[in-house]
VOBALUM-973495 format. One record per residue: residue in three letters; x, y, z of N, C-alpha, C in turn. Coordinates in nm, 2 decimals. Atoms other than C-alpha are relative to their C-alpha. Layout:
# VOBALUM-973495
residuo->ALA&nc1->X&nc2->Y&nc3->Z&cac1->X&cac2->Y&cac3->Z&cc1->X&cc2->Y&cc3->Z $
...
***
This chain:
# VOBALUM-973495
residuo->UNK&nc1->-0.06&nc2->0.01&nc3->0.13&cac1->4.45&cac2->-10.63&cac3->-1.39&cc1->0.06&cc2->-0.14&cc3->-0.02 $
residuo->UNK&nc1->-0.04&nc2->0.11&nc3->0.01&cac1->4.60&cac2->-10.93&cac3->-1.34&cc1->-0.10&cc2->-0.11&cc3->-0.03 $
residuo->UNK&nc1->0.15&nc2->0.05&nc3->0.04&cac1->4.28&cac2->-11.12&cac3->-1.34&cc1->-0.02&cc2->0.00&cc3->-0.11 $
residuo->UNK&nc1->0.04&nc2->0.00&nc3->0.14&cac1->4.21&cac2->-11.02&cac3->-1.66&cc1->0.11&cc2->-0.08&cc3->-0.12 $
residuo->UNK&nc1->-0.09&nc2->0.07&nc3->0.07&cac1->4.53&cac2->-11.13&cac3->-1.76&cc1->0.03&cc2->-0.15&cc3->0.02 $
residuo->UNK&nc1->-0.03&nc2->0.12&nc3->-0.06&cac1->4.53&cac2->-11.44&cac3->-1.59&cc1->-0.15&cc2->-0.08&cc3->-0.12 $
residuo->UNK&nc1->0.16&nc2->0.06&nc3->0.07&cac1->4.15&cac2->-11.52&cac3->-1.75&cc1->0.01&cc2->-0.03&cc3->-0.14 $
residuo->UNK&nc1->-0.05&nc2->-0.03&nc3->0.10&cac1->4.30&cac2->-11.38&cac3->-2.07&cc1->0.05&cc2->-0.16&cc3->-0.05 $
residuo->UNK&nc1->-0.09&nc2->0.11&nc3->0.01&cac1->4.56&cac2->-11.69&cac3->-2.08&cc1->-0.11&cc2->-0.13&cc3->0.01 $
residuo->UNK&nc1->0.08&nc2->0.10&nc3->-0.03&cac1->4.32&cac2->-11.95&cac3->-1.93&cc1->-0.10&cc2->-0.02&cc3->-0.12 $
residuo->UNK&nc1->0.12&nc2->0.01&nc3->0.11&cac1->4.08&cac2->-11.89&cac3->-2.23&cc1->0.08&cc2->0.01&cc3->-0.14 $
residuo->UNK&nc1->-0.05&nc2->0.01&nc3->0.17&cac1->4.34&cac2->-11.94&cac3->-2.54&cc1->0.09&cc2->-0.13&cc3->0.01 $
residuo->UNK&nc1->-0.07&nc2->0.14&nc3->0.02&cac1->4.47&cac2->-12.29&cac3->-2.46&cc1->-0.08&cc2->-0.04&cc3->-0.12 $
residuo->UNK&nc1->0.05&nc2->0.02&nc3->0.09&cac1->4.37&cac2->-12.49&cac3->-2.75&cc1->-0.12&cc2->-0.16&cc3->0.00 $
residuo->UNK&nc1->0.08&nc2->0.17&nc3->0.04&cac1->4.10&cac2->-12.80&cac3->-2.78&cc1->0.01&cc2->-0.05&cc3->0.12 $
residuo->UNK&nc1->-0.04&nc2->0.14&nc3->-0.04&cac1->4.24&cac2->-13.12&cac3->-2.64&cc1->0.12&cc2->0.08&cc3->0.12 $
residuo->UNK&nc1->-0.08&nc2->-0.07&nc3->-0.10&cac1->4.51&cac2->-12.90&cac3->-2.47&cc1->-0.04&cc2->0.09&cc3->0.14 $
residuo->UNK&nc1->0.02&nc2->-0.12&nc3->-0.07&cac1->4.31&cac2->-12.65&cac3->-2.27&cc1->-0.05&cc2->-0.08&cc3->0.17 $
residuo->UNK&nc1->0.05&nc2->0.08&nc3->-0.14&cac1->4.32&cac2->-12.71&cac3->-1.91&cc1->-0.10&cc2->0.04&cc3->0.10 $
residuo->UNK&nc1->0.16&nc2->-0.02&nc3->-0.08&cac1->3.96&cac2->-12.57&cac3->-1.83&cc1->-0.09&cc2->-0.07&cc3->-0.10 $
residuo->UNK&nc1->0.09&nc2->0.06&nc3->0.10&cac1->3.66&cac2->-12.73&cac3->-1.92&cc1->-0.07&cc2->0.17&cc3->-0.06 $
residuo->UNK&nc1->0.15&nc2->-0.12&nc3->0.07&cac1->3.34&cac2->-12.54&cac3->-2.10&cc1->-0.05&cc2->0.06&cc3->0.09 $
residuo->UNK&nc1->0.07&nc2->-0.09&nc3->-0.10&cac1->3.20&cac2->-12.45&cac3->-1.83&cc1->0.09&cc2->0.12&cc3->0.08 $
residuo->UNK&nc1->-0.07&nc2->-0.08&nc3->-0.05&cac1->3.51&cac2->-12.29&cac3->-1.69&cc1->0.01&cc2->0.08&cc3->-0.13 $
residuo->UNK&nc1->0.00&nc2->-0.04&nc3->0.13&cac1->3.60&cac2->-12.16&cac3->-2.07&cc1->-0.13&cc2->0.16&cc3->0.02 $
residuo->UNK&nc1->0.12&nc2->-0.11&nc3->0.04&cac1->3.19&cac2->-11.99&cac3->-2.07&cc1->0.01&cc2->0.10&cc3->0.16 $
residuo->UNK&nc1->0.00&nc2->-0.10&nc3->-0.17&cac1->3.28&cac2->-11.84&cac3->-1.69&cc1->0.07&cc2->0.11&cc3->-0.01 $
residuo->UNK&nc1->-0.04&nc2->-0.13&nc3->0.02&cac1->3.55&cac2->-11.64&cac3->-1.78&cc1->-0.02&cc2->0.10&cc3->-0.12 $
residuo->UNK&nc1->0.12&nc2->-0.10&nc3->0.11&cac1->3.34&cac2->-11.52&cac3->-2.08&cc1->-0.07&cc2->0.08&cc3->0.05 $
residuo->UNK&nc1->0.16&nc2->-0.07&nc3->-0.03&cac1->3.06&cac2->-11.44&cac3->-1.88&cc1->0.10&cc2->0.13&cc3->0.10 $
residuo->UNK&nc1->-0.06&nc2->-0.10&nc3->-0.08&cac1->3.34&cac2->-11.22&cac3->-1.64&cc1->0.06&cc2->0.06&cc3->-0.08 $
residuo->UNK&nc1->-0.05&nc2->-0.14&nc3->0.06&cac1->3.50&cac2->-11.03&cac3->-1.87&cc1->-0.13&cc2->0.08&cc3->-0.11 $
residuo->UNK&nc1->0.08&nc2->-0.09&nc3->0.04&cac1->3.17&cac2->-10.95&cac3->-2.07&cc1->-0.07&cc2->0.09&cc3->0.14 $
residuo->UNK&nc1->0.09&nc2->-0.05&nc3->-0.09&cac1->3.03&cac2->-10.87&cac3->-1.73&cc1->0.09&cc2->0.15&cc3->-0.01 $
residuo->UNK&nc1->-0.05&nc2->-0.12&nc3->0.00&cac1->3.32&cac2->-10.58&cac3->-1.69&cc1->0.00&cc2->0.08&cc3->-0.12 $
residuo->UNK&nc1->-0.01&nc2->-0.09&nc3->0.10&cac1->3.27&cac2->-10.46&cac3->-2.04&cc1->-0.16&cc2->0.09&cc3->0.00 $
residuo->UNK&nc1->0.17&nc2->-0.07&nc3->0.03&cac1->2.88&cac2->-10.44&cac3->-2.00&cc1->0.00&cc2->0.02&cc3->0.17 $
residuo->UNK&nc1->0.06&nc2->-0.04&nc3->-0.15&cac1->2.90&cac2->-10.29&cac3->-1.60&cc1->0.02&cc2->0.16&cc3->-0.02 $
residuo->UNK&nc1->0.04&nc2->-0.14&nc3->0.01&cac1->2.79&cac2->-9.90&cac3->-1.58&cc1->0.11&cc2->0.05&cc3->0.11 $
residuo->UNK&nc1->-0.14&nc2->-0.10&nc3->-0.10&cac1->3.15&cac2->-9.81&cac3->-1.42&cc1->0.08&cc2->0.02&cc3->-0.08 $
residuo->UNK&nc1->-0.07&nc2->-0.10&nc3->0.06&cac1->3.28&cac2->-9.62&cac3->-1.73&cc1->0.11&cc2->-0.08&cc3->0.00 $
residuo->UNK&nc1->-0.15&nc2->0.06&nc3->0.07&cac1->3.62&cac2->-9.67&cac3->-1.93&cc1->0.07&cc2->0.02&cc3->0.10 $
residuo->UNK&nc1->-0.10&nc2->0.00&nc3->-0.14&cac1->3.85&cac2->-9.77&cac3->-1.66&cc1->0.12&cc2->-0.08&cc3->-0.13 $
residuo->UNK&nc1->-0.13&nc2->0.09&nc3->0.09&cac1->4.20&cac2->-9.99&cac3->-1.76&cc1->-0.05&cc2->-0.14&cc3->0.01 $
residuo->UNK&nc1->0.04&nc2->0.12&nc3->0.00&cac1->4.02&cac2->-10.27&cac3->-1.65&cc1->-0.09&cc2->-0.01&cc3->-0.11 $
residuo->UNK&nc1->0.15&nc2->0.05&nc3->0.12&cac1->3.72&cac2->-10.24&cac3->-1.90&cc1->0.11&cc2->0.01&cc3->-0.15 $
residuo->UNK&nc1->-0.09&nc2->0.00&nc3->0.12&cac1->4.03&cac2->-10.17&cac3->-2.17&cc1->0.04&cc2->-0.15&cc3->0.02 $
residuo->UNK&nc1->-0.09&nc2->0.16&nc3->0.02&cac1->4.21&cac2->-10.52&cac3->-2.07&cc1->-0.09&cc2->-0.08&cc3->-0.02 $
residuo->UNK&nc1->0.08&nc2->0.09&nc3->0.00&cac1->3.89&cac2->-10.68&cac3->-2.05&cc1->-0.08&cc2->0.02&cc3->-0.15 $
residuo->UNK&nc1->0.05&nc2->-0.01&nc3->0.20&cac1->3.79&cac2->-10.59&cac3->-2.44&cc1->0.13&cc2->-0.01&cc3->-0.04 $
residuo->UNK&nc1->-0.13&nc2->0.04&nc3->0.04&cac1->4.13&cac2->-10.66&cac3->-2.50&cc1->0.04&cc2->-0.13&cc3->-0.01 $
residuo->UNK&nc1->0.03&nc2->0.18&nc3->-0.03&cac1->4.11&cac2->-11.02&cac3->-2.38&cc1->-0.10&cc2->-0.04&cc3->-0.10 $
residuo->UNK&nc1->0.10&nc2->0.09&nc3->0.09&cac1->3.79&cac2->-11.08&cac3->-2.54&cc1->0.04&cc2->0.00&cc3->-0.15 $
residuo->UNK&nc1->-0.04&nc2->-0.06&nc3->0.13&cac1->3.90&cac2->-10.93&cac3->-2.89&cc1->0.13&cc2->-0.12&cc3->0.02 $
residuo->UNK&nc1->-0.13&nc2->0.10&nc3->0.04&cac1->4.22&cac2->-11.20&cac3->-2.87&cc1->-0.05&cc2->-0.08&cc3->0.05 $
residuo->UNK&nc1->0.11&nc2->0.13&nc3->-0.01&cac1->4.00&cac2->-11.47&cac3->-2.74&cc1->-0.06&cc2->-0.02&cc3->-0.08 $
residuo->UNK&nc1->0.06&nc2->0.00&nc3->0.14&cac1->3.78&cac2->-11.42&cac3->-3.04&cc1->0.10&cc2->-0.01&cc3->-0.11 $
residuo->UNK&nc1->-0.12&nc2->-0.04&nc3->0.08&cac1->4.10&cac2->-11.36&cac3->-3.25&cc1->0.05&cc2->-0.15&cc3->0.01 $
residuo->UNK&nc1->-0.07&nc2->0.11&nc3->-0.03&cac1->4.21&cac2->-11.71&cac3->-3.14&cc1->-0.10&cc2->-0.10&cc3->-0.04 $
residuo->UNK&nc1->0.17&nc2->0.12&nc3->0.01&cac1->3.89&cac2->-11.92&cac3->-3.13&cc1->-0.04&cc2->0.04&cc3->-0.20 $
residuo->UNK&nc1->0.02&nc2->-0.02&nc3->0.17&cac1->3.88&cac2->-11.77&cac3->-3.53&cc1->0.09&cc2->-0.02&cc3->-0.07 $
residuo->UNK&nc1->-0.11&nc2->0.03&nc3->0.04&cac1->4.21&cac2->-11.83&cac3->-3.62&cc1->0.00&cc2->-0.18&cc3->0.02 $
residuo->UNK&nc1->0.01&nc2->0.16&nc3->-0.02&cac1->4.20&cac2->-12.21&cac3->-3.51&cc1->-0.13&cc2->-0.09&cc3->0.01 $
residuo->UNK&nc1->0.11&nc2->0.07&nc3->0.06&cac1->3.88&cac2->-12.27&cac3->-3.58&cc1->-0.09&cc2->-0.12&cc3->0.12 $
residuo->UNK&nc1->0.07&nc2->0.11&nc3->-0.08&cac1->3.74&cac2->-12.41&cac3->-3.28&cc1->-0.15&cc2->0.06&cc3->0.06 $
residuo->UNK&nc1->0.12&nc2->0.01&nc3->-0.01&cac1->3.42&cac2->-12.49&cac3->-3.28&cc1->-0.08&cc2->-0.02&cc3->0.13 $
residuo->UNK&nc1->0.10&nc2->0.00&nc3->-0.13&cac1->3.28&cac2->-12.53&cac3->-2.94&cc1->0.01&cc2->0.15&cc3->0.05 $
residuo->UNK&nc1->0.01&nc2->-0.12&nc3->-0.05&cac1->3.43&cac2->-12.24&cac3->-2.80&cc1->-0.09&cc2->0.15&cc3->-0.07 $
residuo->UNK&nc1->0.10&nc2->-0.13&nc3->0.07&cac1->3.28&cac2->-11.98&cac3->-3.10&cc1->-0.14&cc2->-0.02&cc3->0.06 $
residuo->UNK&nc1->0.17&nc2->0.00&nc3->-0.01&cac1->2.93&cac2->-12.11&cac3->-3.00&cc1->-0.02&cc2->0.03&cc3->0.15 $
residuo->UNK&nc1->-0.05&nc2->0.00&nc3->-0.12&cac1->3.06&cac2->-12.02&cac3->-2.64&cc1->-0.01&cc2->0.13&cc3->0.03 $
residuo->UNK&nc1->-0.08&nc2->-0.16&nc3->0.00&cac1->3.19&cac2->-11.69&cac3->-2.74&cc1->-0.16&cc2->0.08&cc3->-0.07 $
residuo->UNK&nc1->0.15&nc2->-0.10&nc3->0.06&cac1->2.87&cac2->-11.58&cac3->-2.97&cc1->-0.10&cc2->0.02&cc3->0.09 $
residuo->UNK&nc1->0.12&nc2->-0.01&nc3->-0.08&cac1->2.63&cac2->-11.68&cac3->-2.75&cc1->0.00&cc2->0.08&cc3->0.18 $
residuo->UNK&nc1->-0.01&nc2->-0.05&nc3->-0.07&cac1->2.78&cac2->-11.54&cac3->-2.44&cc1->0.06&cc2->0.16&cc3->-0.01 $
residuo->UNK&nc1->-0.10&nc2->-0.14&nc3->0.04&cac1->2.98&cac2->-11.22&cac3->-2.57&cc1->-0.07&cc2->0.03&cc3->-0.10 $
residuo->UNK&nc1->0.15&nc2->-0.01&nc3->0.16&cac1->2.82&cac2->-11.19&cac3->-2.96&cc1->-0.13&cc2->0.10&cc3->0.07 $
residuo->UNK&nc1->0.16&nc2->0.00&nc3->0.00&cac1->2.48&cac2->-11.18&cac3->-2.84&cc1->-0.01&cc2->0.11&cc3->0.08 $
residuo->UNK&nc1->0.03&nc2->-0.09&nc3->-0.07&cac1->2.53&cac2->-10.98&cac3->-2.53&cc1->0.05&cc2->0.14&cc3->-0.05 $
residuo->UNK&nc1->0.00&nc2->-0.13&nc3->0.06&cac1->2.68&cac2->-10.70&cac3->-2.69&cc1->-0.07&cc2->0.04&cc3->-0.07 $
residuo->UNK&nc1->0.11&nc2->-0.03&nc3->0.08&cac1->2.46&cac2->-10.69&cac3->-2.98&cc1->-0.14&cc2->0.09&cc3->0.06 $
residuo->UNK&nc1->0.14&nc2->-0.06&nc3->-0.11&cac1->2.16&cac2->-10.69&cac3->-2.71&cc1->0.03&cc2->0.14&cc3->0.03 $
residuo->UNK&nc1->-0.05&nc2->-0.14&nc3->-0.07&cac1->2.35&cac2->-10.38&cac3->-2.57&cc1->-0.03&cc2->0.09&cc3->-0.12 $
residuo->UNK&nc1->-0.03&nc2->-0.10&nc3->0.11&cac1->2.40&cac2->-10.20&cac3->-2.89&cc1->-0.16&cc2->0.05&cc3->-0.02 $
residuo->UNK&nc1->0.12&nc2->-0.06&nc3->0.03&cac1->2.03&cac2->-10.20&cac3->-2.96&cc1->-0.09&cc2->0.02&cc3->0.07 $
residuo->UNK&nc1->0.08&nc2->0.00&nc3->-0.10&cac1->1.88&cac2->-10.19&cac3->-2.64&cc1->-0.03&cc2->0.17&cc3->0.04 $
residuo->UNK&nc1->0.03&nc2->-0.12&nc3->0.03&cac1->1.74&cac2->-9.80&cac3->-2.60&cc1->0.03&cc2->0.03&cc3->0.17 $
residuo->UNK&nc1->0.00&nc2->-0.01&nc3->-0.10&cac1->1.79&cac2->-9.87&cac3->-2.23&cc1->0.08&cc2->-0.02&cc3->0.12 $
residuo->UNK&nc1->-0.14&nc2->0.05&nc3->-0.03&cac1->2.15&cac2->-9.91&cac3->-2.14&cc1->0.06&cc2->0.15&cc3->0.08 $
residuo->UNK&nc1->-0.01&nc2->-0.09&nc3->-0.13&cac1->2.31&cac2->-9.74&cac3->-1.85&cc1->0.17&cc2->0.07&cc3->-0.08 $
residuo->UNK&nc1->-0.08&nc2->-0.03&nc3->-0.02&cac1->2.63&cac2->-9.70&cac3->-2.05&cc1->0.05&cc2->0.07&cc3->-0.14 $
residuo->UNK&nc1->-0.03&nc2->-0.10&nc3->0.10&cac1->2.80&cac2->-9.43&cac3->-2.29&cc1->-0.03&cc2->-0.07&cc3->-0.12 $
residuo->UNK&nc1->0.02&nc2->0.10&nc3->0.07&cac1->2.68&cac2->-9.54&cac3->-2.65&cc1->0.15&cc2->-0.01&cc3->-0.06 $
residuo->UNK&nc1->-0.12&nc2->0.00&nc3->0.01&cac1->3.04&cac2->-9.42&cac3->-2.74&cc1->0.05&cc2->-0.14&cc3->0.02 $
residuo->UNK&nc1->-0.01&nc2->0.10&nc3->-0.04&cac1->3.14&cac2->-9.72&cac3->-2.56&cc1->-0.04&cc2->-0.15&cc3->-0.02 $
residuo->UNK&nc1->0.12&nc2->0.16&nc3->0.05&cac1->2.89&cac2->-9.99&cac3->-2.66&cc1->0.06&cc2->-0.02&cc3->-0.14 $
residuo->UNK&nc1->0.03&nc2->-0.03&nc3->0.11&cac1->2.98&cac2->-9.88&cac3->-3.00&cc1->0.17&cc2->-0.11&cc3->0.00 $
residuo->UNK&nc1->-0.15&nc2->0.01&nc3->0.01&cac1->3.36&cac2->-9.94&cac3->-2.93&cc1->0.01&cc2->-0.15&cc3->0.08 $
residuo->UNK&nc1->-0.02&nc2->0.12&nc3->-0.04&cac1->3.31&cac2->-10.27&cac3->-2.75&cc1->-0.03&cc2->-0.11&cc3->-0.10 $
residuo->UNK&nc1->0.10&nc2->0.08&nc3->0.09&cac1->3.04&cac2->-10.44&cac3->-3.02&cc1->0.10&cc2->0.01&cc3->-0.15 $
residuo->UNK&nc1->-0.05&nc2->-0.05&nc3->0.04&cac1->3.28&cac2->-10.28&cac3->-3.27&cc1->0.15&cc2->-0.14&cc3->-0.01 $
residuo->UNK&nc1->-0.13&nc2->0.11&nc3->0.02&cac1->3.63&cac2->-10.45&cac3->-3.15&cc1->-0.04&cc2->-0.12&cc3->-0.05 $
residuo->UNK&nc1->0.00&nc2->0.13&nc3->-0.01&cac1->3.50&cac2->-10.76&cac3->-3.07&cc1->-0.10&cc2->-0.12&cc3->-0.12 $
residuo->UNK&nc1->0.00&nc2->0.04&nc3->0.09&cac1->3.30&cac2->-10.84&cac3->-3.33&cc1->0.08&cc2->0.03&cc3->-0.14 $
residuo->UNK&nc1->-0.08&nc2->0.05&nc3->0.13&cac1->3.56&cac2->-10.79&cac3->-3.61&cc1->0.09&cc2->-0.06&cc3->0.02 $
residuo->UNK&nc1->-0.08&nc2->0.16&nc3->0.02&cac1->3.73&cac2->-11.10&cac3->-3.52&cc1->-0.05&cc2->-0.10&cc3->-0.05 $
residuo->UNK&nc1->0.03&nc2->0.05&nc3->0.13&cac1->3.56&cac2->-11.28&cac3->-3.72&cc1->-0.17&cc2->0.01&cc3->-0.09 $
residuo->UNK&nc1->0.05&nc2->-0.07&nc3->0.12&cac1->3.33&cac2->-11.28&cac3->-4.03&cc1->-0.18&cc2->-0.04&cc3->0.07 $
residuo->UNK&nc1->0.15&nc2->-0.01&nc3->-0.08&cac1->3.03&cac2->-11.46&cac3->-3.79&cc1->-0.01&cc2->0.08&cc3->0.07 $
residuo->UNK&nc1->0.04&nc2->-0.10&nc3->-0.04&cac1->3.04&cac2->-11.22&cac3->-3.60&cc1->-0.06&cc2->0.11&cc3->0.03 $
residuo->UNK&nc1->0.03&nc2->-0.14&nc3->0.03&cac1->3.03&cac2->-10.92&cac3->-3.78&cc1->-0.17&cc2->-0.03&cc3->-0.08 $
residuo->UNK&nc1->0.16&nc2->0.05&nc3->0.07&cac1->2.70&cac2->-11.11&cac3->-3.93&cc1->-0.07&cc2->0.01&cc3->0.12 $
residuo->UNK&nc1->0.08&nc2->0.00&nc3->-0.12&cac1->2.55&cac2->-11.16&cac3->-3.57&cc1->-0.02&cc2->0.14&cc3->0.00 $
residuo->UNK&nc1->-0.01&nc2->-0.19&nc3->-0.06&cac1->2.62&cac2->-10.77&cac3->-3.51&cc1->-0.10&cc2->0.03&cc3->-0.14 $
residuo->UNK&nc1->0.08&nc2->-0.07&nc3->0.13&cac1->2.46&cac2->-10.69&cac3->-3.87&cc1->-0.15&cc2->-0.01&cc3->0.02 $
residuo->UNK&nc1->0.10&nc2->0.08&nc3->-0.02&cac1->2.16&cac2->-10.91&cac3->-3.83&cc1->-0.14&cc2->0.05&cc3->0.14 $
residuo->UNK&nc1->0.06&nc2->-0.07&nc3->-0.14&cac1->2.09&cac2->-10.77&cac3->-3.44&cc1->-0.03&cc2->0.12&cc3->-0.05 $
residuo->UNK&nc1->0.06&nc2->-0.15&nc3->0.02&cac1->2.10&cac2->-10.41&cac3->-3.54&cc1->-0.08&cc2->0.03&cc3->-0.13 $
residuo->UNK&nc1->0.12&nc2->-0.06&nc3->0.10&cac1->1.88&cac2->-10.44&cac3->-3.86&cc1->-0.13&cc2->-0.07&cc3->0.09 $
residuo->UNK&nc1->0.13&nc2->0.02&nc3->-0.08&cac1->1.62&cac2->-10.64&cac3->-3.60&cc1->-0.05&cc2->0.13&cc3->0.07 $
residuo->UNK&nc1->0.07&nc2->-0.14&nc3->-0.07&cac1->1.65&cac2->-10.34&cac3->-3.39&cc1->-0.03&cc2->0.14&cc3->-0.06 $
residuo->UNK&nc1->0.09&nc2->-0.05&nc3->0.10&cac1->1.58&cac2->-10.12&cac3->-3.67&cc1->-0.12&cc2->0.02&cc3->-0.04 $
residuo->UNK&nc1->0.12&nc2->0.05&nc3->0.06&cac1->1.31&cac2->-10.27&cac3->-3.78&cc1->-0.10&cc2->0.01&cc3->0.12 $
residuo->UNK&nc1->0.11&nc2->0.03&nc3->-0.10&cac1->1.11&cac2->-10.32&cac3->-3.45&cc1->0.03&cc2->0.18&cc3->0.04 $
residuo->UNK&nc1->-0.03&nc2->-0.19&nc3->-0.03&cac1->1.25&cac2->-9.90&cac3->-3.39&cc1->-0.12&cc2->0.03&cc3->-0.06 $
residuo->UNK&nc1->0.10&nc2->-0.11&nc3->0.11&cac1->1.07&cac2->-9.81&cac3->-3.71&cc1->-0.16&cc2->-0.06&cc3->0.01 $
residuo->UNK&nc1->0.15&nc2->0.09&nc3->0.01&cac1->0.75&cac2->-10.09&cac3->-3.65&cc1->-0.06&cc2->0.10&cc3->0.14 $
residuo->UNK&nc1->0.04&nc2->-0.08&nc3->-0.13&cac1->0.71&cac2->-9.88&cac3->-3.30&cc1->-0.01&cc2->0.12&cc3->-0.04 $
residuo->UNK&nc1->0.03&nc2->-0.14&nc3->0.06&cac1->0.71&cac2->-9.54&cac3->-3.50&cc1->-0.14&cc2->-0.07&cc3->-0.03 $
residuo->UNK&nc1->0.14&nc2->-0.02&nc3->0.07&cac1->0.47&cac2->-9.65&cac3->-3.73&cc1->-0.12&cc2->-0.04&cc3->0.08 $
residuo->UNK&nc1->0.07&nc2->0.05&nc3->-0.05&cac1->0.24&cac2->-9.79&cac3->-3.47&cc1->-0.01&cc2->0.15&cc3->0.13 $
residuo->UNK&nc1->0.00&nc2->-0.16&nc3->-0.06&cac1->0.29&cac2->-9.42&cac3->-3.29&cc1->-0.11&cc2->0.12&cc3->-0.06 $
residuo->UNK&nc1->0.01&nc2->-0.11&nc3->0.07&cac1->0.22&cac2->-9.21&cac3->-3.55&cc1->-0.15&cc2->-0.06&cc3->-0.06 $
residuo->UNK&nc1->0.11&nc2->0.01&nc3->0.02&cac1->-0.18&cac2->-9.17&cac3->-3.59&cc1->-0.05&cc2->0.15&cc3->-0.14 $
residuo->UNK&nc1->0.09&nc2->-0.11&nc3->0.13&cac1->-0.38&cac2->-9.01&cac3->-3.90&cc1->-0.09&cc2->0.08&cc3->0.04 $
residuo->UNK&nc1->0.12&nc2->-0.11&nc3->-0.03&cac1->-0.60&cac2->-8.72&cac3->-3.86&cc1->-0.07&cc2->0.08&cc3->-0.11 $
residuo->UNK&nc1->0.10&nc2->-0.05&nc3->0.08&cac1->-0.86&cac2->-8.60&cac3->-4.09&cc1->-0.02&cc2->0.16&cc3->0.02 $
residuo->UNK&nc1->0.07&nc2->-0.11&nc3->-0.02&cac1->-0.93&cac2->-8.26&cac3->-4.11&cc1->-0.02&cc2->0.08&cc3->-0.13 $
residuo->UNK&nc1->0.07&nc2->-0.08&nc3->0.11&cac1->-1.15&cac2->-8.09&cac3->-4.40&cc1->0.12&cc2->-0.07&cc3->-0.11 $
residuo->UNK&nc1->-0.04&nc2->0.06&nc3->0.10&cac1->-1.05&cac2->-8.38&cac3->-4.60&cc1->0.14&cc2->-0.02&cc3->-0.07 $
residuo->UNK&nc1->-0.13&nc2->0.01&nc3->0.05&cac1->-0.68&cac2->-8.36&cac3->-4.61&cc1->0.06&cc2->-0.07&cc3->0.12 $
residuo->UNK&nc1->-0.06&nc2->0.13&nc3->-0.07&cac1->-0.50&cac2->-8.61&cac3->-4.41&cc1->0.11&cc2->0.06&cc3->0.06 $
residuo->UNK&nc1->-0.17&nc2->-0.04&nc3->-0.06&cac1->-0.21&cac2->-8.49&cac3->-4.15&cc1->0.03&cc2->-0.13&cc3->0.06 $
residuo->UNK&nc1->-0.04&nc2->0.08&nc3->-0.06&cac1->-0.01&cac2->-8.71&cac3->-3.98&cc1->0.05&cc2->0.05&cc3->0.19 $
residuo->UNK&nc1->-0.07&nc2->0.00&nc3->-0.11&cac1->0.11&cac2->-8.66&cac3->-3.59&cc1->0.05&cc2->-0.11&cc3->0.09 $
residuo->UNK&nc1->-0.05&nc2->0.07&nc3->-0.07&cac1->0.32&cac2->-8.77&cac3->-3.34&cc1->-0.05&cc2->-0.01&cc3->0.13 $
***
């Protein structure tokens, strides 16, 4: 727990002030998305660690800093998204729903990234029906099956 909280801190310094670089910044991204997207169920750690990210996001949109959002979408954003519409995910959708959910309504890009992902996966859902579902003729009347 501490950890999370310690990570938490280290990833809301500001700009010019923050005393990790990018690469440290995208590390403790990539660890606390790692505990949100690992198949060991709602724990208190997977709460502090969507708790962090959701006020990391909350900060980085409130001050407007531009490196870190392209930090934050591309490593957090994106991987949730993937999660949400992935058919092949190890972990409650309850959960996916409630992670992709917090963290993208910190801000307005992000709830576009999240929109954007689940009408792709939509769309490639329903392109994989229709490419399922074959015609069959019989005495001139057309069925359809699955």
């Amino acid at each position: 727990m501490n950890t999370v909280k310690g990570l938490l801190t280290m990833g809301m310094f500001r700009g010019g002030s923050s005393p990790v670089s990018r690469t440290e910044f995208e590390n403790i991204l990539v660890t606390l998305t790692s505990i949100i997207t690992a198949k060991s169920g709602k724990t208190v750690v997977w709460e502090l660690a969507l708790k962090a990210l959701v006020c990391i996001g909350s900060f980085i949109d409130r001050y407007h800093e531009s490196d870190k959002a392209m930090s934050y979408m591309s490593i957090v954003v994106d991987n949730l998204v993937s999660l949400a519409c992935s058919s092949h995910c190890g972990l409650p959708y309850q959960m996916i729903l409630e992670a992709t959910s917090e963290v993208c309504s910190t801000g307005p890009k992000y709830v576009e990234k999240m929109v954007q992902g689940l009408e792709e996966a939509f769309c490639s859902s329903l392109s994989d029906f229709y490419v399922c579902v074959t015609p069959v003729t019989l005495d001139h009347k057309v069925f359809t099956y699955i």
